[in-house]
BAFI-33431 format. One record per residue (C-alpha): residue number from 1; residue in one letter; x, z negated, y. Coordinates in nm, 2 decimals. Example, Ala and Ser with C-alpha at 12.3 -4.5 7.8 and 13.67 -1.06 7.14 Angstrom:
% residues 2
[1, "a", [1.23, -0.78, -0.45]]
[2, "s", [1.37, -0.71, -0.11]]
//
This chain:
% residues 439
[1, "x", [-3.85, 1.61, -3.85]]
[2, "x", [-3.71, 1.67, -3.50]]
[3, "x", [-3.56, 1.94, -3.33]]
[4, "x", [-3.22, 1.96, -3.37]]
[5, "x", [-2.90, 2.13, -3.25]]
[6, "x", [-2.56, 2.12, -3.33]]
[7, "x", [-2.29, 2.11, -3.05]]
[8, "x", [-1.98, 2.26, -3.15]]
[9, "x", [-1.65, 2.44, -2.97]]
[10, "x", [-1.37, 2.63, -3.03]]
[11, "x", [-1.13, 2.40, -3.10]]
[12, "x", [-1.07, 2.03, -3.03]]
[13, "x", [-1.00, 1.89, -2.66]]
[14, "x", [-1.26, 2.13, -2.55]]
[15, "x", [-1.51, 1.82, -2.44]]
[16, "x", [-1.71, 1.83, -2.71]]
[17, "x", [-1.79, 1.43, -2.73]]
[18, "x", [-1.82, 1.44, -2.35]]
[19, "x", [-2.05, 1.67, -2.32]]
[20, "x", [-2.23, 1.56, -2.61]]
[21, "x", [-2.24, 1.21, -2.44]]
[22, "x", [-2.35, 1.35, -2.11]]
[23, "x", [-2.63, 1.60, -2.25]]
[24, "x", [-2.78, 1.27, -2.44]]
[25, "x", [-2.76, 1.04, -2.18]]
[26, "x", [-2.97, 1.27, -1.96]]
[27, "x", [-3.18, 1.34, -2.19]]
[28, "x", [-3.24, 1.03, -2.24]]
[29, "x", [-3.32, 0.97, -1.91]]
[30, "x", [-3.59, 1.18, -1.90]]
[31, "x", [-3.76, 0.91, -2.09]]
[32, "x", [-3.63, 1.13, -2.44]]
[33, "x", [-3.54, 0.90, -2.79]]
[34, "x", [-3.24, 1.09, -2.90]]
[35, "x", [-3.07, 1.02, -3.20]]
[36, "x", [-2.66, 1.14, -3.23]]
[37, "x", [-2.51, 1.23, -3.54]]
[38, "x", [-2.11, 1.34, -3.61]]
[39, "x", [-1.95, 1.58, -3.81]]
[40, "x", [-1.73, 1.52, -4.04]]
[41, "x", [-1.53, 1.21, -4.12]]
[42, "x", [-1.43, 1.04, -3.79]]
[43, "x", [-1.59, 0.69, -3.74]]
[44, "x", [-1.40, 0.69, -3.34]]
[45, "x", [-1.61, 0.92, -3.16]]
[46, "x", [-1.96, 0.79, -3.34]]
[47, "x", [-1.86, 0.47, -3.11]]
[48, "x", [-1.95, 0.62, -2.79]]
[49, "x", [-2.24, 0.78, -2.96]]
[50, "x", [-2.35, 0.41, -2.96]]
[51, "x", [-2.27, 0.32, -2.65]]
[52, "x", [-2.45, 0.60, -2.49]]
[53, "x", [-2.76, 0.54, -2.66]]
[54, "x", [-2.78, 0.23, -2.78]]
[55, "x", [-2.85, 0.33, -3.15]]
[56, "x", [-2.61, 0.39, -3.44]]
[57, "x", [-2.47, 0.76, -3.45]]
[58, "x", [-2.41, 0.87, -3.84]]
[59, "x", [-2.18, 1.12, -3.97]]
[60, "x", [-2.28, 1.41, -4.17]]
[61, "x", [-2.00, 1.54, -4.44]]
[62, "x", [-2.08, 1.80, -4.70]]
[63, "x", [-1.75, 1.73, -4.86]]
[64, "x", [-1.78, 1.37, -4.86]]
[65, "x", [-2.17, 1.34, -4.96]]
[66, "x", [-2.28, 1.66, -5.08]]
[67, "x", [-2.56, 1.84, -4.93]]
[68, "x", [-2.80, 1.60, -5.05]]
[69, "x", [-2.60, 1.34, -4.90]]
[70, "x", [-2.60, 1.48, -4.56]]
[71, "x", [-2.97, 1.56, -4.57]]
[72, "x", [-3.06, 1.16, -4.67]]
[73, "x", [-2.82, 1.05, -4.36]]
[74, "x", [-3.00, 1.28, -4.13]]
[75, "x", [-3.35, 1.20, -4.25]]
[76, "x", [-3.26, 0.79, -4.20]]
[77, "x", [-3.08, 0.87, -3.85]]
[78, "x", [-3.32, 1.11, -3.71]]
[79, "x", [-3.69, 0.97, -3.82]]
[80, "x", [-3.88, 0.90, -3.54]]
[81, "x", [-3.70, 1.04, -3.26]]
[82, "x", [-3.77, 1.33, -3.02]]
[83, "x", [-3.47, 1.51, -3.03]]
[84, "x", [-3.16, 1.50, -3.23]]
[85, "x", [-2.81, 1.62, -3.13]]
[86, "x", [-2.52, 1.67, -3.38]]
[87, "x", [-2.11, 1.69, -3.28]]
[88, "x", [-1.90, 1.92, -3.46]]
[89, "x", [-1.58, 1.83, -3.54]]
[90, "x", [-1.27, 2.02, -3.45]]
[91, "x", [-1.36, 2.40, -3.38]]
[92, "x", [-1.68, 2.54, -3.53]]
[93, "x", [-1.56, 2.68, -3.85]]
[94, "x", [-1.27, 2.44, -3.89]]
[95, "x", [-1.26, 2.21, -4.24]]
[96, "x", [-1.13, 2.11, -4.52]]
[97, "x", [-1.03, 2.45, -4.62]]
[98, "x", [-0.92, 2.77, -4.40]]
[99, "x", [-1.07, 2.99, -4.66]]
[100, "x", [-1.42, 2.81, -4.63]]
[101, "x", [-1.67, 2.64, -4.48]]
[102, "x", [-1.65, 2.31, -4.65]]
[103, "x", [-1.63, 2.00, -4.39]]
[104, "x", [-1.70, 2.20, -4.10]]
[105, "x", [-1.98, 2.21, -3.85]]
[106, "x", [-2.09, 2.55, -3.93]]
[107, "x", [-2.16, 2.45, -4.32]]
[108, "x", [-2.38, 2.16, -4.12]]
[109, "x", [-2.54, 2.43, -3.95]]
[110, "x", [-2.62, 2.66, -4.24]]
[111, "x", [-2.77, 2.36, -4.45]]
[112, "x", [-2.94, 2.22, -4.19]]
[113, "x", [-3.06, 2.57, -4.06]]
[114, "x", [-3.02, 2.42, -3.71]]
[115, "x", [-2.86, 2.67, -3.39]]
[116, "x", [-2.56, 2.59, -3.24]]
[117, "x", [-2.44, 2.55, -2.90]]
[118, "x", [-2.10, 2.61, -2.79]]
[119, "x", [-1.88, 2.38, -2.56]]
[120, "x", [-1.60, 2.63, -2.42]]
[121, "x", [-1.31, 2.52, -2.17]]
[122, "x", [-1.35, 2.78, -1.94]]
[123, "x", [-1.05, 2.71, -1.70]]
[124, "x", [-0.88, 2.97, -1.65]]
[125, "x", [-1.17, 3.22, -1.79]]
[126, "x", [-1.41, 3.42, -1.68]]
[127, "x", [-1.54, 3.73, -1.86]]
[128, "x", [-1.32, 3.65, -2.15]]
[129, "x", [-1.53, 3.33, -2.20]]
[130, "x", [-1.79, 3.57, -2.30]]
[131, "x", [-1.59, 3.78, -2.55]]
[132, "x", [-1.49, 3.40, -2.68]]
[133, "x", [-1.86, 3.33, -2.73]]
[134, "x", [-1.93, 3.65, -2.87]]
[135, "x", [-1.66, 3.64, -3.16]]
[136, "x", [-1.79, 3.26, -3.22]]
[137, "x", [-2.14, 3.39, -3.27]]
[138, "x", [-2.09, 3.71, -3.48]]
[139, "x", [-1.82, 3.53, -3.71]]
[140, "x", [-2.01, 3.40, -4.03]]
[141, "x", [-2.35, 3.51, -4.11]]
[142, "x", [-2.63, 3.25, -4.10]]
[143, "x", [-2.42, 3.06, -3.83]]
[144, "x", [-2.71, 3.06, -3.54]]
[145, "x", [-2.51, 3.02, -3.18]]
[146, "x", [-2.82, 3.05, -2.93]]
[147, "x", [-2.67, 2.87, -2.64]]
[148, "x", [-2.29, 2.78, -2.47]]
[149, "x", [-2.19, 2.57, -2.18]]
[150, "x", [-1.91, 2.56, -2.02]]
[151, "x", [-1.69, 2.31, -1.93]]
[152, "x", [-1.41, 2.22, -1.68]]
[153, "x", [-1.52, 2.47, -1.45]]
[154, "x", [-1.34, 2.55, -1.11]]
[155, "x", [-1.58, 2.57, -0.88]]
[156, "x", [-1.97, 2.68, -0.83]]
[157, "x", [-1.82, 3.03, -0.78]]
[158, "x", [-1.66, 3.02, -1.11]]
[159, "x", [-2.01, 2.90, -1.31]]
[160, "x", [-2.14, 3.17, -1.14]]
[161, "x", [-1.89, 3.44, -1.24]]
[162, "x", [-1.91, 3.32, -1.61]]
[163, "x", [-2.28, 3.32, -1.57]]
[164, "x", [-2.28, 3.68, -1.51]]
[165, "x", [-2.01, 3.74, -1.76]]
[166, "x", [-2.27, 3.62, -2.05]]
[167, "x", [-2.50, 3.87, -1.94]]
[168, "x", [-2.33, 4.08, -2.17]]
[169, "x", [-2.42, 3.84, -2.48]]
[170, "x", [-2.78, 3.82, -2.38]]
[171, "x", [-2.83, 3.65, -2.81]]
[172, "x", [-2.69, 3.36, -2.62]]
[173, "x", [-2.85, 3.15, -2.36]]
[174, "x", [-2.59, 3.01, -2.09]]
[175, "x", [-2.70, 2.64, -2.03]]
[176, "x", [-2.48, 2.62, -1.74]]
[177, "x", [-2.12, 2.47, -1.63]]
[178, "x", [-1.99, 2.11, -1.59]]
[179, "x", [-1.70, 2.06, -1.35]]
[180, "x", [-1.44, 1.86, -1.43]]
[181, "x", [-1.48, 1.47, -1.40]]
[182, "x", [-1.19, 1.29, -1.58]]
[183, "x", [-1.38, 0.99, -1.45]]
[184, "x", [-1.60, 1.06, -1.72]]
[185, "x", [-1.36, 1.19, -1.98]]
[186, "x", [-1.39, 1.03, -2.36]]
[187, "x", [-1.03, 0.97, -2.43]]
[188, "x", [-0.90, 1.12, -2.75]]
[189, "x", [-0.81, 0.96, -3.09]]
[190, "x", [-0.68, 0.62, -3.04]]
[191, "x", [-0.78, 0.58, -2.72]]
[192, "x", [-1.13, 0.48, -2.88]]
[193, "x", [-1.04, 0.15, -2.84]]
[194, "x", [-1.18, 0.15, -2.48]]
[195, "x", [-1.53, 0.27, -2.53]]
[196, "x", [-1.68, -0.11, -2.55]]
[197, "x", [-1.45, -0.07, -2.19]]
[198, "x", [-1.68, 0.13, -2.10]]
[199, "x", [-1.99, -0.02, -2.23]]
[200, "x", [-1.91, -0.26, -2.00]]
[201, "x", [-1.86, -0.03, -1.70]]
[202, "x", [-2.10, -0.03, -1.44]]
[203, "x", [-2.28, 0.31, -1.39]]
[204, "x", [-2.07, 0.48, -1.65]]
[205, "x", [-2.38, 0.60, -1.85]]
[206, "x", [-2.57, 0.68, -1.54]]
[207, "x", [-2.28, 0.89, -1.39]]
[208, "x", [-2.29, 1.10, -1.71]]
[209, "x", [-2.66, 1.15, -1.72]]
[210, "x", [-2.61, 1.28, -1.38]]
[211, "x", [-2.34, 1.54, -1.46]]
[212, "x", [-2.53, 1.68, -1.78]]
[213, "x", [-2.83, 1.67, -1.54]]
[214, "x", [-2.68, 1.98, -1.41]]
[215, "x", [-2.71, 2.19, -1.70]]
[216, "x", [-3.05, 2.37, -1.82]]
[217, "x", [-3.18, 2.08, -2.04]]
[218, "x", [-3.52, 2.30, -2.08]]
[219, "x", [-3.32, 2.60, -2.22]]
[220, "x", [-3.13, 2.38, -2.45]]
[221, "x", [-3.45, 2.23, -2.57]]
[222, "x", [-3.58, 2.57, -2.64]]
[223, "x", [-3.26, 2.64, -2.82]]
[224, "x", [-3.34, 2.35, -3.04]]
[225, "x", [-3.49, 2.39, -3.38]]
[226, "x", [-3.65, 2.14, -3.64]]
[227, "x", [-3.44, 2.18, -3.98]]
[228, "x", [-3.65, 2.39, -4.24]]
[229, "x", [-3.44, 2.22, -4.54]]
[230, "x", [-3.69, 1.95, -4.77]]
[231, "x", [-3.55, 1.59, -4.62]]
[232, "x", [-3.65, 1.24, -4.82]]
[233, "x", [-3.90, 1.03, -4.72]]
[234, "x", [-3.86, 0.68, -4.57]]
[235, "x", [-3.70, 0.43, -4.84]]
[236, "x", [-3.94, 0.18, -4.98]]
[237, "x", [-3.84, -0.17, -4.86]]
[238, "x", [-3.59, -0.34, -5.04]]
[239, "x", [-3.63, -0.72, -5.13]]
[240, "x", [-3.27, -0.93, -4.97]]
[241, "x", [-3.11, -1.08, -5.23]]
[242, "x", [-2.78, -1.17, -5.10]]
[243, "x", [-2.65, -1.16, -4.77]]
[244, "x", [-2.32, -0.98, -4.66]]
[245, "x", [-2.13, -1.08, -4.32]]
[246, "x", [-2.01, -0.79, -4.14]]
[247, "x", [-1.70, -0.79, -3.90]]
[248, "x", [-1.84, -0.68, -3.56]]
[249, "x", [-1.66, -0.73, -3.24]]
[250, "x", [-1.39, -0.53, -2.98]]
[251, "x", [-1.16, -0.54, -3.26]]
[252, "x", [-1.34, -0.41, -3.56]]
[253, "x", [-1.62, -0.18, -3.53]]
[254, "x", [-1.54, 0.13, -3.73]]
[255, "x", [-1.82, 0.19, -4.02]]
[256, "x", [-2.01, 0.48, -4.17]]
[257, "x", [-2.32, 0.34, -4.11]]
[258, "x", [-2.46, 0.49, -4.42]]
[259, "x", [-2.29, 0.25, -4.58]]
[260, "x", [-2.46, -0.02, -4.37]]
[261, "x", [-2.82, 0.15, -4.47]]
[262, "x", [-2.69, 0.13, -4.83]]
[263, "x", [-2.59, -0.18, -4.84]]
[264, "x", [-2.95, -0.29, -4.70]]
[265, "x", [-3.10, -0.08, -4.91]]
[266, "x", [-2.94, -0.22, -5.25]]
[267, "x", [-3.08, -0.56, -5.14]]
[268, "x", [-2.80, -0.69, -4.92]]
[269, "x", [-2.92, -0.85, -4.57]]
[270, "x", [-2.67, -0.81, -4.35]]
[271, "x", [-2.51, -1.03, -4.06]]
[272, "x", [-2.29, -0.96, -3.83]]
[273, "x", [-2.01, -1.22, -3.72]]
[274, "x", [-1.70, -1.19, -3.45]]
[275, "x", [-1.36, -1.28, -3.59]]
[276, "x", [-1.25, -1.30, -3.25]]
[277, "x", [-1.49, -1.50, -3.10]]
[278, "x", [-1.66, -1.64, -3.44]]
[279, "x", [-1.54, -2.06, -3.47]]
[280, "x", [-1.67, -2.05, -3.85]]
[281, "x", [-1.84, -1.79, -4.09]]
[282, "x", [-2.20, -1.71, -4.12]]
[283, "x", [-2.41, -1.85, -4.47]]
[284, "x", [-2.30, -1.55, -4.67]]
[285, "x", [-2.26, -1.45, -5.02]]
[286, "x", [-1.95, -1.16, -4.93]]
[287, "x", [-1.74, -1.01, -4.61]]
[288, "x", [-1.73, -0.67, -4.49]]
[289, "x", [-1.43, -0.63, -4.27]]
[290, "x", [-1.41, -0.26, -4.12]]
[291, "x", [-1.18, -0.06, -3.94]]
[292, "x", [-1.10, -0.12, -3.58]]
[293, "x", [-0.81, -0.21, -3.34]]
[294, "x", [-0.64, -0.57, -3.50]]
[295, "x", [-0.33, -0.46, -3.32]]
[296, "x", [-0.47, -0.48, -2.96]]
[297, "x", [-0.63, -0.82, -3.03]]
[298, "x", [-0.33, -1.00, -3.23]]
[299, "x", [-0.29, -1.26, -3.02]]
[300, "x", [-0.66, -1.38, -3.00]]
[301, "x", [-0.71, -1.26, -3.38]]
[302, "x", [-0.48, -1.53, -3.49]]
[303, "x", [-0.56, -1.76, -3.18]]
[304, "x", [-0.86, -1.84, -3.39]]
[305, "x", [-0.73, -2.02, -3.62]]
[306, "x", [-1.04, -2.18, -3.77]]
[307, "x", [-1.19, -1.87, -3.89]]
[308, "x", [-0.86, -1.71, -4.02]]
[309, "x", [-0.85, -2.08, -4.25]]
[310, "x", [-1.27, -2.01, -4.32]]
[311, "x", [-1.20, -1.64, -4.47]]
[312, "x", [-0.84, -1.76, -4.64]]
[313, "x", [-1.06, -2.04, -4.83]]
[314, "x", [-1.41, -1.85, -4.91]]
[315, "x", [-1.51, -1.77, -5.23]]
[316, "x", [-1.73, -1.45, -5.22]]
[317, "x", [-1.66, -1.11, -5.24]]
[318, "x", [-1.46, -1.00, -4.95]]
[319, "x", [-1.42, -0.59, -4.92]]
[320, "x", [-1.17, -0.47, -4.59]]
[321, "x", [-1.09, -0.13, -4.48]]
[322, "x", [-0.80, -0.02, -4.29]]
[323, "x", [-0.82, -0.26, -4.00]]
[324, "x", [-0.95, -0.52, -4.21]]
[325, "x", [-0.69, -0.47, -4.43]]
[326, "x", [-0.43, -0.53, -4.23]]
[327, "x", [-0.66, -0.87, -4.09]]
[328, "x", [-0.64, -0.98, -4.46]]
[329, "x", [-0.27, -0.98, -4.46]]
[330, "x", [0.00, -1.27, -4.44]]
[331, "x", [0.11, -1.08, -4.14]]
[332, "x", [0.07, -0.75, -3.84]]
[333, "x", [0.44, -0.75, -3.72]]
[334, "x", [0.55, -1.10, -3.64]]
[335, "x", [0.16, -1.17, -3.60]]
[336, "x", [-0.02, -1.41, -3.84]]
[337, "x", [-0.31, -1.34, -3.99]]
[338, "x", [-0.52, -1.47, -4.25]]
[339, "x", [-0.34, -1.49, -4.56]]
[340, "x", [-0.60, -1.38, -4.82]]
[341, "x", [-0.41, -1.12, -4.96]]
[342, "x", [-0.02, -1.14, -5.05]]
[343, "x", [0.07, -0.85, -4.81]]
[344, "x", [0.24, -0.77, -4.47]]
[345, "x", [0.16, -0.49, -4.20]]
[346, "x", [0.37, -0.35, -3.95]]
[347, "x", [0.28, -0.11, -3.60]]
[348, "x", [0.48, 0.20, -3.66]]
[349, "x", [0.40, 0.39, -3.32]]
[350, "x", [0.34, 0.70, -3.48]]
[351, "x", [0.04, 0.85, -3.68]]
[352, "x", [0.12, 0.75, -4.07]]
[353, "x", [-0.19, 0.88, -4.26]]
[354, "x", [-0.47, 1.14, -4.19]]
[355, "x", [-0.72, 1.34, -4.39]]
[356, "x", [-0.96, 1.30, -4.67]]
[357, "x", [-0.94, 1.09, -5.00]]
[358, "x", [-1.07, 1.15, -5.35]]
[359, "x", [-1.02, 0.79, -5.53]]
[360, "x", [-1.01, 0.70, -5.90]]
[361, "x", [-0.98, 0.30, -5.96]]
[362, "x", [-0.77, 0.18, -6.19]]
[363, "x", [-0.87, -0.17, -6.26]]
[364, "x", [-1.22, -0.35, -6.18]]
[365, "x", [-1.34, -0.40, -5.83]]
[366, "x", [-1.59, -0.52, -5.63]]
[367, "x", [-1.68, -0.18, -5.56]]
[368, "x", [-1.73, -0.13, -5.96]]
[369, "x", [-1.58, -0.10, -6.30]]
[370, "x", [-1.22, 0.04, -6.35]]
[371, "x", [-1.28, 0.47, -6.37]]
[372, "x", [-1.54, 0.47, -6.08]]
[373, "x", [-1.46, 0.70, -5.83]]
[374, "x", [-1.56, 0.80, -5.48]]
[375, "x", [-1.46, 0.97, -5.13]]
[376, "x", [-1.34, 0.85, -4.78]]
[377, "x", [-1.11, 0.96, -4.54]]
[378, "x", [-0.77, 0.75, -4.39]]
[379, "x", [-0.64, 0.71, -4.04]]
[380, "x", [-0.36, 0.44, -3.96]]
[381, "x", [-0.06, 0.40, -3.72]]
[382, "x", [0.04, 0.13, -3.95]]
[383, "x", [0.16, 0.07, -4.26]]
[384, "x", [0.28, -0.18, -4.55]]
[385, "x", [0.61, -0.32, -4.56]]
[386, "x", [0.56, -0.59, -4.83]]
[387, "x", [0.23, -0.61, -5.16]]
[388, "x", [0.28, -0.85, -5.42]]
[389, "x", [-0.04, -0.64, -5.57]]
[390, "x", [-0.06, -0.31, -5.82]]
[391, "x", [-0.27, -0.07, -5.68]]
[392, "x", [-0.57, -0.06, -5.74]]
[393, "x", [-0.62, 0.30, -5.63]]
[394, "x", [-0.50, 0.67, -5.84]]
[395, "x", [-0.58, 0.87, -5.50]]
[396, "x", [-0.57, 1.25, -5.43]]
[397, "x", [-0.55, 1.45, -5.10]]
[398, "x", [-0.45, 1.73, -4.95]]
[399, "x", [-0.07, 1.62, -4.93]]
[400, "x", [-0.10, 1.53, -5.35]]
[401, "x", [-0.15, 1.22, -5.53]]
[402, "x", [-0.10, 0.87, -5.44]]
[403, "x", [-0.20, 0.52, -5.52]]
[404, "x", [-0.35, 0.22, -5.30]]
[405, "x", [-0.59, -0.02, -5.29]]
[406, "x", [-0.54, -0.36, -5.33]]
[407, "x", [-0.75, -0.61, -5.51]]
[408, "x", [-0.70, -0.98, -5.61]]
[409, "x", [-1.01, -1.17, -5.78]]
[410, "x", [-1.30, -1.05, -5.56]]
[411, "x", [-1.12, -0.93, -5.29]]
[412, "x", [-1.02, -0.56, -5.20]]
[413, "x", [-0.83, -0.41, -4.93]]
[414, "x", [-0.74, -0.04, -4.88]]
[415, "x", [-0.64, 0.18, -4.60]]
[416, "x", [-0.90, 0.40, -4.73]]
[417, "x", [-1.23, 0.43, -4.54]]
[418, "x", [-1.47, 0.52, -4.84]]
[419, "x", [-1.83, 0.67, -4.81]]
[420, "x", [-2.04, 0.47, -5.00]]
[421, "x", [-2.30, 0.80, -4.99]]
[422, "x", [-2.04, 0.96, -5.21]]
[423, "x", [-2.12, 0.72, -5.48]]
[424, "x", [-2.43, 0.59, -5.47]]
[425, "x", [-2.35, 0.31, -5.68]]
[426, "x", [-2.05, 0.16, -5.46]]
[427, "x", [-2.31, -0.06, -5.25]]
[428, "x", [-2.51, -0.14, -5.61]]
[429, "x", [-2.17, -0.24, -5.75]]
[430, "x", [-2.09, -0.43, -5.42]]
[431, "x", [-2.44, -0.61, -5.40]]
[432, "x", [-2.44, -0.73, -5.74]]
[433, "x", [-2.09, -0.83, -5.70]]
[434, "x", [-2.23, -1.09, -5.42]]
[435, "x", [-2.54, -1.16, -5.64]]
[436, "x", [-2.31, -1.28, -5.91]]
[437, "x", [-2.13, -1.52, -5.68]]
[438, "x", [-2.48, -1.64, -5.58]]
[439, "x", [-2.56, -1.71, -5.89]]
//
């Protein structure tokens, strides 16, 4: 495998994604294949992974996959690259529990037994940075922080204060300071809707590989470590016997791209369509509709009318998620969309549902038999304000229990973004639920 390290910080809004974005764009310019990865559940900063490197960036969740899970997704993501880089997710020991580990970038760390570097906000700081780093490095045994930078520095006098500061911590290398460039800033949470902005932007990847240019890209290669832990070989190639059309396009472009590689690996080639731009449907035997930003693109979402009357009439399996969900619908606000399943959405302005999902169906799916169960994660600012469905869905999180999902012949629509590496059978069950329309 490649070497590997895992950027981290101590809390979010410290640039993590930023800085990750800036270290692999330079990098990268240095004529380096590096391959991103994400901690945790959030499919909205693995977007600018993409756009930064052209590749697809994969999340890594112990909760959501197991270990085994999280070694397979690395193994697929990282073969045959040079160097791989992984973001944490919130601050390094945060998760799913405060009394553990689990969902957190140090468990990634510990299973992966890769070193950790430390993004710290050092406005404002100087020696106390250091006693920062320190406490971050002697907090849980087996968690390997080798190297810091710090970010939103003052001035060249300030890197060079907390330079000196870390002298104190000589276990961890200082990689040097970025000053602050909100021109470069990722915007947070639902701002992700402007990263294929961005893409677009002229010199906006350059600029960043210019900035982390500034750092000590040699030390932070020698900080890097190939994972010790047994990873899977390549899959054997899988023969295509159905093909699935996947929603791809400014307004729907949130996926764990496991479930991409699982899908292809089950037998299902896939092909990628725009429902904005899109007159008519591929030749396909299901839909994949992901999460995304319908809300922003209402108006040319139902301005194509044609492809809203292809997906209300087709036969094949059709499975949405969260933004596709809401796409499926009669109609988002006063908005029509396309009618396939007997609900309406609204915009509620406010953040309705957040955190991880354990699901139990309770009625046969495309995703499998009535009783199968898997994990995913929500995120919405909307919500339902009118199903003529029963759920489909006996949910759990850390709030309590719920229901959702909602299914209708060989459709299904949920809120819930599932990880089909928490059930390996989800993209079986999904493929053969194509193949059977085939046939």
């Amino acid at each position: 495998m490649i070497p590997t390290v895992l950027i981290a910080a101590p809390s979010s809004g410290s640039g993590k994604t930023t800085v990750t974005c800036a270290i692999a764009a330079a990098l990268r310019a240095r004529g380096l294949d590096v391959r991103l990865f994400k901690a945790g559940p959030d499919y909205l900063d693995p977007t600018w992974h993409r756009v930064v490197t052209g590749r697809p960036s994969r999340n890594l969740d112990g909760w959501m996959t197991s270990a085994e899970g999280v070694r397979a997704s690395f193994a697929r993501g990282a073969r045959g690259g040079d160097i791989a880089l992984i973001e944490g997710v919130m601050g390094l020991f945060d998760g799913r529990s405060p009394r553990s580990l689990e969902g957190s970038g140090a468990e990634l760390a510990k299973l992966l037994d890769v070193p950790v570097a430390v993004v710290i906000d050092a406005g404002g700081m100087a020696r106390t940075a250091a006693a920062v780093v320190l406490g971050l490095a002697g907090y849980e045994p087996g968690v390997q922080v080798t190297g810091v930078v710090f970010n939103r520095v003052g001035s060249p006098g300030h890197g060079a204060l907390l330079k000196e500061a870390m002298e104190t911590v000589p276990s961890v290398r200082c990689l040097g300071s970025l000053t602050r460039q909100d021109s470069l800033a990722v915007p947070e949470r639902h701002l992700g809707l402007v990263a294929g902005e961005l893409a677009a932007k002229p010199g906006w990847v350059e600029e960043l590989a210019a900035w982390g240019a500034g750092l000590d890209l040699d030390g932070l290669l020698t900080c890097a470590r190939t994972p010790t832990t047994t990873l899977l070989p390549a899959p054997a190639a899988t023969p295509k016997t159905v093909r699935i059309g996947v929603a791809r396009d400014a307004a729907f472009h949130f996926y764990y791209e496991e479930n991409l590689d699982l899908l292809q690996e089950a037998g299902a080639e896939l092909v990628e369509f725009s429902p904005l731009q899109d007159a008519a449907l591929p030749d396909v035997d299901g839909l994949y509709i992901g999460g995304g930003y319908p809300e922003e693109h209402r108006e040319a979402l139902a301005a194509n009318a044609s492809l809203r009357a292809e997906i209300r009439a087709f036969s094949g399996v059709i499975y949405a998620e969260c933004g596709g969900l809401m796409y499926l619908g009669e109609r988002l606000d006063d908005t029509p969309m396309c009618g396939k399943l007997p609900l309406r959405t609204r915009m509620t302005g406010r953040l309705r549902s957040l955190g991880y999902r354990e699901v139990t169906t309770t009625t046969d799916t495309p995703l499998g038999p009535a009783g199968t169960t898997f994990r995913g994660h929500e995120f919405h600012h909307s919500e339902l304000v009118s199903v003529a469905l029963s759920p489909a869905y006996r949910m759990t999180g850390r709030g309590g229990e719920g229901v959702e999902g909602w299914a209708q012949g060989r459709v299904l629509g949920s809120y819930v973004h599932a990880h089909f590496g928490s059930n390996l059978g989800l993209a079986r069950a999904l493929v053969a639920a194509c193949g059977a329309r085939r046939g």
